[in-house]
N, C-alpha and C positions, 0 to 999 in steps of 0.2 A: 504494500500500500504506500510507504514512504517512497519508494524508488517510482512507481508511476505518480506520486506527486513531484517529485522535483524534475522527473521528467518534464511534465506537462507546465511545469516552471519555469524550464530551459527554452521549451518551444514556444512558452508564450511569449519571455524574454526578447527570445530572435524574431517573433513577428513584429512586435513593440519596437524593436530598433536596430535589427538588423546586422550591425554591425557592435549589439551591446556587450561588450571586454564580461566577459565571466567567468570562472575557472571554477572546476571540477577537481576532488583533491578527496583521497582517502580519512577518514576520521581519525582524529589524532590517537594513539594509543589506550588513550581510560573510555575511550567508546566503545560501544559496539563494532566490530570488527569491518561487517556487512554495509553497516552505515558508508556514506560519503556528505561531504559538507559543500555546498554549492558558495561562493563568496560573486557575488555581483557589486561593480558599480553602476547607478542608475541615475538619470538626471529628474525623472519624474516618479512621485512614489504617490497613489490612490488614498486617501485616505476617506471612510466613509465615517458619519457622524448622526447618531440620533439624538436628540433634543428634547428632554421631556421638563415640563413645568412641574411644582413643589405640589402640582395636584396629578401629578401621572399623566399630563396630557401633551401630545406631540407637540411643539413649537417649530413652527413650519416656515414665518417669516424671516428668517435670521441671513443677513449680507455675509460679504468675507469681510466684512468689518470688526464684525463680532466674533470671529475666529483668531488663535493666537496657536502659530503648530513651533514646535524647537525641536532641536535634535541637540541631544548630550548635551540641553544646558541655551546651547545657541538660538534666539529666533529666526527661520526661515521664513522669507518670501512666499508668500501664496502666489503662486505663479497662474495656477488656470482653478475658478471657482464654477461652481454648476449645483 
């Protein structure tokens, strides 16, 4: 099951960008043997977000205004909103 997910992770990767740098590389020794570890770099990463109010109720009208995404600390650019 893991190996046709990161299969279908690799192929999705190359459809998304074609020429996206990614490496394939056996799991470091305190893993599972079987295992393999996928390391991608990627310039766009999906993030989806649900919204609910202090009463359970979806919050639908929200911009990328009211979004705040970071990685390790750093704020990232909202580059494409939808």
């Amino acid at each position: 099951m893991i190996a046709r997910a990161c299969a279908l992770l690799v192929v999705f990767l190359i459809a998304l960008g074609g020429d996206a740098p990614y490496q394939v590389a056996p799991a470091s020794s305190g893993q599972d043997q079987g295992a393999y570890r996928i390391t991608v770099d990627v310039d766009l990463v999906l993030l989806q977000a649900t919204v609910r109010d202090g009463k359970g109720r979806l919050v639908s009208d929200l911009r990328e205004q009211d979004f705040q995404v970071y990685e390790d600390g750093v704020p990232q650019r909202i580059r494409l909103f939808q």
